[in-house]
C-alpha positions as CSV (number, residue, x, y, z in Angstrom):
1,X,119.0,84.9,104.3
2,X,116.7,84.8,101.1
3,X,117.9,85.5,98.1
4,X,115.9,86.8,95.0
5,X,116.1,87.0,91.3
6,X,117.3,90.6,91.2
7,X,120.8,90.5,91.9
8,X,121.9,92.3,94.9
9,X,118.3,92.0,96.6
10,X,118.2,89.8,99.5
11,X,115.6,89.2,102.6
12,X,116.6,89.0,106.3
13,X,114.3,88.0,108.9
14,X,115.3,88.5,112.4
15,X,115.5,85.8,114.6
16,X,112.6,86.7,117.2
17,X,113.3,86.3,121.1
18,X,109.5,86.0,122.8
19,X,108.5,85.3,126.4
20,X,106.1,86.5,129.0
21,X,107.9,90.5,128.5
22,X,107.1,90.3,125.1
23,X,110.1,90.1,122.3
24,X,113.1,91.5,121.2
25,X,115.1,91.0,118.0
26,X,118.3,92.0,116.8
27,X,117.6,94.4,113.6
28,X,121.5,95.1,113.0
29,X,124.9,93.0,113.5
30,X,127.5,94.0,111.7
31,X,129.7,91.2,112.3
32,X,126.4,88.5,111.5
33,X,126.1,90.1,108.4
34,X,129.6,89.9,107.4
35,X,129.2,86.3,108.1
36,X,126.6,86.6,105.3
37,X,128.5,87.8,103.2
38,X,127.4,91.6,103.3
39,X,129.8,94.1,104.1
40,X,128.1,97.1,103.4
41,X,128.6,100.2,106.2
42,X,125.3,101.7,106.9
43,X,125.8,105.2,108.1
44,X,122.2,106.6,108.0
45,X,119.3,104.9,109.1
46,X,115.9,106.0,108.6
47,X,112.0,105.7,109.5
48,X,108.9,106.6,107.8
49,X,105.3,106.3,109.1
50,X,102.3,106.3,106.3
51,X,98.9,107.5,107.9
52,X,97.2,105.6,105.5
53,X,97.2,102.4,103.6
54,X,98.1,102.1,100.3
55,X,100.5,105.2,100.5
56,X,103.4,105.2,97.9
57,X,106.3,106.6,98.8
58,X,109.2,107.2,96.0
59,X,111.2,105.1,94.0
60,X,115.1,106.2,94.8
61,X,118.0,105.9,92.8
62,X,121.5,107.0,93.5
63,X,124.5,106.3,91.5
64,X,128.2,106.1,92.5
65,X,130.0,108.0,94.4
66,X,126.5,108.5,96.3
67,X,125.0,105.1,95.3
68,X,123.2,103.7,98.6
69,X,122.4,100.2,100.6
70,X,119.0,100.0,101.7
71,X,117.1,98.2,104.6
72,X,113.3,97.9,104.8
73,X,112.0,97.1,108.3
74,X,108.3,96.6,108.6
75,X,107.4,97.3,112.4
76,X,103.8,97.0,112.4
77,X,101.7,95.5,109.4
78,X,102.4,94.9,105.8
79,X,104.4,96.4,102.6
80,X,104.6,96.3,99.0
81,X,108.3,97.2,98.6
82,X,109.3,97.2,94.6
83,X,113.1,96.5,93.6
84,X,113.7,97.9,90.6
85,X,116.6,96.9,88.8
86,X,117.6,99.8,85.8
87,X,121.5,98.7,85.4
């Protein structure tokens, strides 16, 4: 776990499993991220695809009772993901 200078922002990089198959990593443990200290319940998960590079996608903001965690996955490639913090 990396942490960053925006409170509540933190990276995870999956431990990657290789061998002559190819890979396999484990993108979500709840109890290995308890042991991390994070105990949110994700109860959506989401994917987007962008065509093109250099798409930008929207910046989302959701306060309580609807305020949401968030997990970026890159699967193939790159990203510029931007945390904005506006507490």
């Amino acid at each position: 776990m990396e942490t960053t200078d925006l409170d509540g922002v933190i990276i995870l990089t999956p431990r990657v499993f290789s061998d002559a198959r190819g890979s396999f990593q484990e993108t979500y443990n709840r109890h290995t991220l308890a042991g991390l200290g994070i105990d949110t319940v994700f109860v959506q998960d989401n994917q987007s695809w962008s065509r093109e590079a250099g798409t930008v996608r929207g910046l989302h903001f959701q306060a309580p009772p609807h305020a949401q965690a968030k997990i970026v996955r890159v699967l193939v490639g790159e990203i510029f993901d931007v945390a904005v913090d506006i507490r």
